[in-house]
C-alpha positions in Angstrom: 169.9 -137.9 -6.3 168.8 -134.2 -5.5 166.4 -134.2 -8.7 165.1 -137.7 -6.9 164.7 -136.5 -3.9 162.8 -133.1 -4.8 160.3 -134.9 -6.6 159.2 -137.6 -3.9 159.5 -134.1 -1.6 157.2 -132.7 -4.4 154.7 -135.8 -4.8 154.5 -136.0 -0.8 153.7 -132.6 -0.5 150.4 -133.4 -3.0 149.5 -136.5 -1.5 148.7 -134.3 1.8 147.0 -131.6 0.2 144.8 -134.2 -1.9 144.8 -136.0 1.4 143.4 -132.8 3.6 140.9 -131.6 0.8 139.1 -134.9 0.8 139.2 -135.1 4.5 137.5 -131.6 4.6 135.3 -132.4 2.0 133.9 -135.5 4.3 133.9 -132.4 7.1 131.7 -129.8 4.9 129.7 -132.6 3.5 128.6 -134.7 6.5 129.6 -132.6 10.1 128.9 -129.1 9.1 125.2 -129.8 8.7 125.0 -131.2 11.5 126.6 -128.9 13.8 124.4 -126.5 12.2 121.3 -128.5 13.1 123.0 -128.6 16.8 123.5 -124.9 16.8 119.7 -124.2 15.2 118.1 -127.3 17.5 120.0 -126.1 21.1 120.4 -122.9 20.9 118.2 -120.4 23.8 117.4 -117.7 21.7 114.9 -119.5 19.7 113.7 -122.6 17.9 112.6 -123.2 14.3 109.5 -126.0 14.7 107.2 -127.7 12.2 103.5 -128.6 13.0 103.2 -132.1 12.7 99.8 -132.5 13.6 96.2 -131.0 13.2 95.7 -130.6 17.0 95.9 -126.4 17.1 94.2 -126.4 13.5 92.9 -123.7 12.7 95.3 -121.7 14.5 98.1 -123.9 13.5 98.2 -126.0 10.2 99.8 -129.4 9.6 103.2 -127.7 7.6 103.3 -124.5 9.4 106.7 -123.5 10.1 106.8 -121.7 13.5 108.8 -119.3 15.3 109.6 -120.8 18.7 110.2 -117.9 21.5 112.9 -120.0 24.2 114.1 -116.6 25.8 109.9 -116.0 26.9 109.8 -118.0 29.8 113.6 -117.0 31.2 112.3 -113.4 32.4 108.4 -114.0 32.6 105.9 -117.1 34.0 104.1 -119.0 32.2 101.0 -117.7 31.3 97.1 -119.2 30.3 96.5 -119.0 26.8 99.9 -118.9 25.8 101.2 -121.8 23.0 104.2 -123.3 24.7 106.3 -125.7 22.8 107.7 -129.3 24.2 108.6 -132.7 23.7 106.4 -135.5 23.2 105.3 -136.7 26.2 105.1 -140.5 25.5 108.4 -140.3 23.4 111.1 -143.2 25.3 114.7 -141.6 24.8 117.2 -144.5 24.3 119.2 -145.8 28.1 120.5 -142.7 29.6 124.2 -141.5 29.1 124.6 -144.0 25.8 125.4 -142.2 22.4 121.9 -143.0 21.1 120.8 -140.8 23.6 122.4 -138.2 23.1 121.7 -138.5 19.4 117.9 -138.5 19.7 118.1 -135.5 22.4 120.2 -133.2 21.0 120.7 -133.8 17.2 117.2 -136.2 16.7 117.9 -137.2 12.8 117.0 -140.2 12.2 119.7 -142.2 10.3 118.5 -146.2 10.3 121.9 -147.2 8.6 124.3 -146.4 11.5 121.4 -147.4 14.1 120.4 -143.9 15.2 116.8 -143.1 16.1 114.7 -139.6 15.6 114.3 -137.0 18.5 110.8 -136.6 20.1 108.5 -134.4 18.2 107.7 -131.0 19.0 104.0 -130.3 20.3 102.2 -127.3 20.2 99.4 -127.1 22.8 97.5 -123.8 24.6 97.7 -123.4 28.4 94.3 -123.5 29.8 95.5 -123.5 33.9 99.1 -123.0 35.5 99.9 -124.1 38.9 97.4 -123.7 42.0 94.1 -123.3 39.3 91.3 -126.2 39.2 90.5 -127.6 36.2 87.5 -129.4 35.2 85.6 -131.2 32.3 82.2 -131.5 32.0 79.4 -132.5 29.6 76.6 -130.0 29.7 73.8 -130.8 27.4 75.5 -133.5 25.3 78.7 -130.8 24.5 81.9 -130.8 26.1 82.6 -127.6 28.7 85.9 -126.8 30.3 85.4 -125.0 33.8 88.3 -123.1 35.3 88.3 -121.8 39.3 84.7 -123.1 38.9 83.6 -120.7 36.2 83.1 -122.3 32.9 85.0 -121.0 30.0 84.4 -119.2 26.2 86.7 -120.1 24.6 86.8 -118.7 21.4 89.8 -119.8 19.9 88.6 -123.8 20.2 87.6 -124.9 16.5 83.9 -124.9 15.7 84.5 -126.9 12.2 84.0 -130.0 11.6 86.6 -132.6 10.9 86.9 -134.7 7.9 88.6 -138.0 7.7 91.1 -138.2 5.0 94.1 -140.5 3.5 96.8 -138.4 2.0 100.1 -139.7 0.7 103.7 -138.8 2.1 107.5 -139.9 0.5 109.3 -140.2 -2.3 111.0 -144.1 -2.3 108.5 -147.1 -2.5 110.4 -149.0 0.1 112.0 -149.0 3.2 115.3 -150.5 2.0 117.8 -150.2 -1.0 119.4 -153.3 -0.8 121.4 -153.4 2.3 120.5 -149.8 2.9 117.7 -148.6 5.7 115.6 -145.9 4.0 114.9 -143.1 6.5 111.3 -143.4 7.2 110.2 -139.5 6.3 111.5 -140.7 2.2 109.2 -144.1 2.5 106.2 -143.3 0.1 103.0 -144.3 2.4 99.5 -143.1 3.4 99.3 -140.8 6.6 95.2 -141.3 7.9 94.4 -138.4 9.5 91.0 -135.7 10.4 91.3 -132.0 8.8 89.4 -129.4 9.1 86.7 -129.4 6.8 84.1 -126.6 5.8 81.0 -127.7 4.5 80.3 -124.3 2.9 83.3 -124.5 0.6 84.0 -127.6 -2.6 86.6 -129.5 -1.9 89.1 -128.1 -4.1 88.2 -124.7 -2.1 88.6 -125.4 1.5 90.1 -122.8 3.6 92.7 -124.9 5.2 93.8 -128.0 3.3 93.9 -129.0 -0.3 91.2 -132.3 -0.6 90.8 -134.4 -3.6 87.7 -136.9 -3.6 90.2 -140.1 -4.0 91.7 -138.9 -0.7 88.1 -138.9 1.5 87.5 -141.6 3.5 83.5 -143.2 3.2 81.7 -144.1 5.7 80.7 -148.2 4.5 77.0 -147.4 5.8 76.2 -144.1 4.3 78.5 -143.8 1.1 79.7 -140.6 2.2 82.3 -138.8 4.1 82.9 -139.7 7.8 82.8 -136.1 9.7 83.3 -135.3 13.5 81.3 -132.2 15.1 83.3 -130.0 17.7 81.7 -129.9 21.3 81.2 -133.8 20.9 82.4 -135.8 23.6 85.2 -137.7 22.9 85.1 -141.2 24.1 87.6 -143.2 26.1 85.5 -147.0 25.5 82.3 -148.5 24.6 80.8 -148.0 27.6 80.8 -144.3 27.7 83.6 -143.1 29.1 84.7 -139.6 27.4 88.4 -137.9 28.4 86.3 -134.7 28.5 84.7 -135.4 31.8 87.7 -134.8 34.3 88.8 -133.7 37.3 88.5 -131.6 39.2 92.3 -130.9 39.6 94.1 -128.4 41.5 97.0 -128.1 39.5 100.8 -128.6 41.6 103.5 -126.3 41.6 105.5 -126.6 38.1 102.9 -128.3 36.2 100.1 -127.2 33.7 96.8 -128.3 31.9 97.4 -128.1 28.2 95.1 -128.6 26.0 95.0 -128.4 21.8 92.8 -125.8 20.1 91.1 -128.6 17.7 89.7 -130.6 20.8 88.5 -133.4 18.5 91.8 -134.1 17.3 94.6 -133.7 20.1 96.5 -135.8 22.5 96.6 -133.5 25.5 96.2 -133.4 29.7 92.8 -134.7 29.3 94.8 -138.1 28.1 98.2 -137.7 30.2 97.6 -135.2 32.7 100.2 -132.6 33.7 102.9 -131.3 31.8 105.6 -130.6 33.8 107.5 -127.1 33.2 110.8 -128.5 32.7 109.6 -130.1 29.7 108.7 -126.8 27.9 110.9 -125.0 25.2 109.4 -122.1 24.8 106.6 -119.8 23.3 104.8 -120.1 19.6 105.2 -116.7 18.2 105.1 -116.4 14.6 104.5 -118.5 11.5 107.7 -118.2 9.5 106.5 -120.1 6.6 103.5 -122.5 5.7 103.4 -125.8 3.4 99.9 -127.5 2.6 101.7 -130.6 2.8 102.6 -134.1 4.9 106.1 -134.1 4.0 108.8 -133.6 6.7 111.0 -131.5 4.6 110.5 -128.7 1.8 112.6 -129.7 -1.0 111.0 -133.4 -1.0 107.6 -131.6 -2.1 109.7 -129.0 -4.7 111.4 -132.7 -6.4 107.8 -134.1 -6.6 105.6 -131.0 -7.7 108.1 -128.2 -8.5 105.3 -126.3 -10.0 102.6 -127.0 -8.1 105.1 -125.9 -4.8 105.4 -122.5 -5.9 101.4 -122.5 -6.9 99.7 -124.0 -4.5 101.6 -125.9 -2.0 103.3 -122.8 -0.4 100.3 -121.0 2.3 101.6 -117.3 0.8 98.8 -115.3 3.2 100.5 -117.5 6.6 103.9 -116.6 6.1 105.1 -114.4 8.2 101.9 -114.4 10.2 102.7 -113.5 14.1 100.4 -115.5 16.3 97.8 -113.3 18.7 98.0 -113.3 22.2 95.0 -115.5 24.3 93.7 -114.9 27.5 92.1 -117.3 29.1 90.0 -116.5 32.5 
């Protein structure tokens, strides 16, 4: 009866310790990431951000992976010229206080199979006035002019390139479901339309800033060739003429700012939604930890696909590590 009795005592004791180990494998495998996205995503020191966009370029690249400064605005103000990082401005968080809330505003992975939607993106845009400045937007001679305290600016950090239309692929899955199974829409293989800066100077295969094929160029159907965009040129709001460059004048309110991107012809900015209000704003762009000349929203997805190639040409050696200069703008 003892022998019995030691033996269940025996196999009880390894059912919990098989028990426990598979319970803290489910803990390392699924919570520990995310805590640690928690702890890199909310934490004041500083944030890790990737450029989603062209509308800095060529002072930020689509796949640059910045240094976000959140402790710059605790001890100093807000300065003109500086490139302050926040949320989208047209994102629409799920109903306040629910779950999916929280989800999307504090751990913002997007996971389709349990219902949970992505955070709002992170935009990178250049103070041009802070509160109690007029702002203005004119167009002087056919080209766009921004006027600040009624003196127009130089602003030499605005891209003078032109911009080439372009359809480059993104993804790894050719579908957005594995049988019952949402597929998260960053691994969905589709096309991503989009304007890069282009220099006419240079072959494709030798821009400056982005790696074009000729597949990937968009024609225009009346000329045969590529469909370009010229900076200065008014960008217009309807068929009748309208530009968003011609604005104000605005004297700007306490706690907001006029932000606007550094690639005018391809950015969403206050000339479209106005102010952006100071509680809105992470932080400070302050260095370029790493760059990838690539649409993908993660690393390893373009090391699976081109693990040559990645280490070659995909990785932007000369823009890692690269701090980003200071700007005034008066």
């Amino acid at each position: 009866m003892n022998i019995i009795q030691e033996k269940m005592k025996t196999l009880i004791g390894r059912c919990r310790t098989l028990g426990k180990s598979r319970w803290w494998q489910w803990v390392e495998t699924i919570f520990v990431p995310i805590l640690l996205i928690l702890f890199i995503r909310n934490q004041p020191v500083f944030g890790w951000y990737q450029v989603p966009s062209g509308s800095a370029e060529p002072n930020l690249l689509v796949g640059d992976r910045i240094w976000g400064n959140r402790l710059a605005y605790r001890y100093s103000a807000i300065k003109r010229g500086d490139l302050v990082i926040f949320d989208d401005p047209y994102f629409v968080y799920e109903q306040a206080g629910t779950f999916k809330y929280y989800w999307q505003r504090y751990v913002g992975l997007p996971m389709p199979m349990l219902g949970l939607g992505s955070g709002a993106d992170n935009w990178v845009k250049r103070v041009i006035a802070v509160p109690g400045d007029t702002i203005e937007g004119r167009i002087e001679n056919g080209k766009t002019a921004v006027f600040l305290n009624g003196k127009k600016l130089v602003e030499l950090y605005v891209n003078r390139m032109p911009l080439i239309y372009a359809e480059k692929k993104y993804g790894i899955i050719p579908s957005d479901q594995l049988g019952y199974i949402a597929v998260p829409d960053f691994l969905c293989y589709k096309s991503r339309f989009n304007k890069y800066t282009f220099n006419p100077a240079c072959p494709l295969d030798q821009q400056p800033y982005y790696q074009l094929k000729s597949e990937e160029i968009i024609k225009s159907p009346l000329t045969g060739g590529p469909i370009l965009e010229y900076a200065y040129s008014p960008i217009l709001r309807d068929e009748y003429g309208s530009t968003v460059d011609e604005f104000g004048p605005f004297m700007l309110p306490p706690g907001k700012y006029w932000v606007m991107g550094d690639n005018r012809k391809n950015s969403g900015d206050s000339r479209m939604w106005l102010f952006l209000d100071e509680k809105n704003i992470h932080g400070r762009a302050a260095l370029i930890m790493y760059s990838l000349d690539s649409q993908e929203a993660f690393w390893f997805i373009d090391l699976i696909k081109h693990p040559l190639d990645f280490w070659l040409k995909i990785i932007r050696w000369s823009r890692c590590g690269k701090l980003l200069p200071d700007v005034e703008v008066k």
